[in-house]
Residue frames relative to the residue before (quaternion, step in Angstrom):
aa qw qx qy qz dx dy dz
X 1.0000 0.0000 0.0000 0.0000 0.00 0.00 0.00
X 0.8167 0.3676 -0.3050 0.3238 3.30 0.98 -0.65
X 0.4342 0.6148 -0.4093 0.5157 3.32 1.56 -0.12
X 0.6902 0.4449 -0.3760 0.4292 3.85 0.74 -0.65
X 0.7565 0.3818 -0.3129 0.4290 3.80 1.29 -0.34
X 0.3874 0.5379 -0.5588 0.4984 3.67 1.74 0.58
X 0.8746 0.3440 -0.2142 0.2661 3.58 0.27 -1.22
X 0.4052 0.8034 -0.3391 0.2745 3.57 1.37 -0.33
X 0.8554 0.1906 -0.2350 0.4204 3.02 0.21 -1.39
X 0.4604 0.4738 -0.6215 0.4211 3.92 1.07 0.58
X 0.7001 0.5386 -0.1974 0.4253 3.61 0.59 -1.42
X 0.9539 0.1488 -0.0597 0.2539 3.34 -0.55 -1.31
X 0.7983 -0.0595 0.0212 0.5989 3.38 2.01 -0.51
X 0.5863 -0.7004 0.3981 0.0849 3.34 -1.41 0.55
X 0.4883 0.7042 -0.2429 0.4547 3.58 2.28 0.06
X 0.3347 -0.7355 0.5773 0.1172 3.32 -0.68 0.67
X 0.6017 0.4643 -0.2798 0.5866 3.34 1.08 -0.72
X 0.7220 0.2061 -0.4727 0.4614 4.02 0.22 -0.29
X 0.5167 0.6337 -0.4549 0.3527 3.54 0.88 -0.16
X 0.6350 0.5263 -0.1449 0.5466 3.42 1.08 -1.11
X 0.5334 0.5050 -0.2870 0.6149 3.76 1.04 -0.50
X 0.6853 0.3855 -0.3584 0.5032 3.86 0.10 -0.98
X 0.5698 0.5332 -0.4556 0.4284 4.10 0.47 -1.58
X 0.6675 0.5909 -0.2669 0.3661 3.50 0.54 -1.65
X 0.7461 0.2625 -0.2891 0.5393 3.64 -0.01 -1.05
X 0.6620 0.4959 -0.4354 0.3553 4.06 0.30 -0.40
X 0.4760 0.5009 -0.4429 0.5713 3.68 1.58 -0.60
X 0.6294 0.6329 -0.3864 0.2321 3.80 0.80 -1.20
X 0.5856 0.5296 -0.0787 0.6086 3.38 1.00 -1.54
X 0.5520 0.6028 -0.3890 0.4250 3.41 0.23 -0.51
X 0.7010 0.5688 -0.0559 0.4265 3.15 0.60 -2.25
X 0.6895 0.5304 -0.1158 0.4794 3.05 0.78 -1.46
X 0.5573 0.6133 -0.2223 0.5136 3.78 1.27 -1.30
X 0.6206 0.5353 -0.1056 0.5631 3.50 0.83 -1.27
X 0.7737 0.1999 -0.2637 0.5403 3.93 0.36 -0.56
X 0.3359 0.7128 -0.3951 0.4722 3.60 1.15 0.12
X 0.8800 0.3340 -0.0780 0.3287 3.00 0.44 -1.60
X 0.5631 0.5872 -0.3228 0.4836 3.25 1.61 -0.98
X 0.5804 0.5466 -0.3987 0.4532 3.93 1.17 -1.16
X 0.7209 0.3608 -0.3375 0.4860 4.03 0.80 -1.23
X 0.4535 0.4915 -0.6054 0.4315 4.09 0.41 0.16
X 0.8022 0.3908 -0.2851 0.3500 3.41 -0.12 -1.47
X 0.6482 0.5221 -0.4027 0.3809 3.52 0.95 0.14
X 0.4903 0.7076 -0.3280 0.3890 3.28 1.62 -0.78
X 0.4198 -0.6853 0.5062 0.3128 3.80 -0.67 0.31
X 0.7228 -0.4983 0.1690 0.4481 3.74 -0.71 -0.32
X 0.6507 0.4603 -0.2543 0.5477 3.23 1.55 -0.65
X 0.5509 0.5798 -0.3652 0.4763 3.60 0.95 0.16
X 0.3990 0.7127 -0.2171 0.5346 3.25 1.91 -1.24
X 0.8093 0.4175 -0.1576 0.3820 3.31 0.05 -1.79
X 0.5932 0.5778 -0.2500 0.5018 3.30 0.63 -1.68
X 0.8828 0.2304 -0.1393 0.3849 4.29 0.31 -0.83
X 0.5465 0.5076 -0.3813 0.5461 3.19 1.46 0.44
X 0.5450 0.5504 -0.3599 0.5201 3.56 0.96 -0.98
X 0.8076 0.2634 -0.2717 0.4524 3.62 0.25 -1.24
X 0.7232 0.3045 -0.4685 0.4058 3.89 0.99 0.50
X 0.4710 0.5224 -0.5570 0.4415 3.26 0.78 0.74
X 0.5458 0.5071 -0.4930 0.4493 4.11 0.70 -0.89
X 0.7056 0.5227 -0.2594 0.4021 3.55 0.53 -2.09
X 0.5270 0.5611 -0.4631 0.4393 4.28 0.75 -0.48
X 0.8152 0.3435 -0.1993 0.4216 3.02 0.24 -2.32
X 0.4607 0.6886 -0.4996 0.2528 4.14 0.64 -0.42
X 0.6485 0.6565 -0.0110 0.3851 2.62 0.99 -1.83
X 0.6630 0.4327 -0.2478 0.5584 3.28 0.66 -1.03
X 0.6062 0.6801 -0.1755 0.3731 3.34 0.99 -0.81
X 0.6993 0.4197 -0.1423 0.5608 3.13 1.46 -1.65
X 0.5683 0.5160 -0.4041 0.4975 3.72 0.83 -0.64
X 0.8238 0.2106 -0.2015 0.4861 3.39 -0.21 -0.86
X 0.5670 0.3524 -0.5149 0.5378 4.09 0.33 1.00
X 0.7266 0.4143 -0.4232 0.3482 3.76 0.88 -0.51
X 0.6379 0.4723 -0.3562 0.4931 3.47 1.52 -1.04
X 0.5500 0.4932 -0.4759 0.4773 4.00 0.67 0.03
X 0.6750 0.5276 -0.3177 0.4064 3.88 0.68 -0.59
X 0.6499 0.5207 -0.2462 0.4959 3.46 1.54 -0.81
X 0.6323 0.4932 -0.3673 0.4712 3.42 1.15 -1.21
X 0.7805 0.3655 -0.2742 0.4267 3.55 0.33 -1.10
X 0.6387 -0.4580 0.4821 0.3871 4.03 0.98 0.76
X 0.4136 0.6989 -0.5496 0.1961 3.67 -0.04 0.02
X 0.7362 0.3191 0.1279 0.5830 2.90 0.88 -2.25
X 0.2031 -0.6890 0.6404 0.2718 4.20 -1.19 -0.06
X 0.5771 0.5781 -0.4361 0.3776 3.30 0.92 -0.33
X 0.3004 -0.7477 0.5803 0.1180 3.57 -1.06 1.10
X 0.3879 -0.7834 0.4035 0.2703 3.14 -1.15 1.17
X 0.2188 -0.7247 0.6520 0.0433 3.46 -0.87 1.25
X 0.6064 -0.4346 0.5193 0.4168 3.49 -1.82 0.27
X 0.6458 0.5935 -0.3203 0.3579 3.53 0.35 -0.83
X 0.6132 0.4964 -0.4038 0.4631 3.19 1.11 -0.37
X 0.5645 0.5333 -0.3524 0.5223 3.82 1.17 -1.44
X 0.8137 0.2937 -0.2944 0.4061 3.97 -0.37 -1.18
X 0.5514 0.3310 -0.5210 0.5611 4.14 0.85 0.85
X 0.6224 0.6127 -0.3283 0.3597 3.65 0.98 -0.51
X 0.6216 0.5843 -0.2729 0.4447 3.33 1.25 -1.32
X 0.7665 0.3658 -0.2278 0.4762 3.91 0.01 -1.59
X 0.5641 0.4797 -0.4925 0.4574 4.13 0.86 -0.21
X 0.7619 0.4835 -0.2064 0.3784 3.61 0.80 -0.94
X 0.7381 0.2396 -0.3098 0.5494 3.26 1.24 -0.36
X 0.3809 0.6101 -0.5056 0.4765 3.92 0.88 0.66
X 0.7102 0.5984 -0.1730 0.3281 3.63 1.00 -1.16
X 0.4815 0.7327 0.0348 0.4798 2.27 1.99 -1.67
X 0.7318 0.3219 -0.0663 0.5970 3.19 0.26 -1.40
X 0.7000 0.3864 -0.4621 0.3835 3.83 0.09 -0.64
X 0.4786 0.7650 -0.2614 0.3427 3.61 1.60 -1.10
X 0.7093 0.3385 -0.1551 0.5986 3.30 1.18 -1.56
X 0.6789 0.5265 -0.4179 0.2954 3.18 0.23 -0.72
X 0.5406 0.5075 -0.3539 0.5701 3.99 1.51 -0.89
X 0.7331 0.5947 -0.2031 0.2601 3.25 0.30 -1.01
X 0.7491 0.0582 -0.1648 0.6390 3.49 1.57 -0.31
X 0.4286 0.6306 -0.6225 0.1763 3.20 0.82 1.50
């Protein structure tokens, strides 16, 4: 959905309002993505608990970690590549997949 509201209004149309409609329902889902998850935590027992918090706290602070070493590499000319969100939301799920498999070996 959201690739169809980056390219639309160059590609497929000229509306602000279906453009604005798409932003809208992806904030929707989003929202919705987010109570999803809180409902599967509280089902999770304590060591399930543990095991997915540990690996979203590593996958938070990485991150934080990676933004602000890649946008220092760009400012200071190092790198040409500009930092883009797209880089962080392919960056995030690799780091907390690792993450998680990491813990998960790790207190079996």
């Amino acid at each position: 959905m959201l690739l169809i509201v980056n390219i639309g209004p160059d590609v497929l149309w000229d509306n602000d309002i279906i453009t604005l409609s798409g932003i809208v329902s992806n904030l929707i889902i989003g929202i919705v993505m987010l109570i999803s998850n809180k409902n599967l935590f509280n089902n999770y027992d304590e060591f399930q608990r543990k095991i997915q918090l540990e690996s979203m706290a590593f996958t938070l602070g990485f991150s934080v970690i990676f933004v602000v070493f890649f946008e220092k590499m760009h400012s200071s000319g190092l790198i040409d590549l500009k930092p883009k969100i797209h880089l962080l939301v392919i960056f995030i799920p690799i780091t907390y997949i690792i993450s998680l498999i990491i813990n998960v070996r790790r207190y079996k």
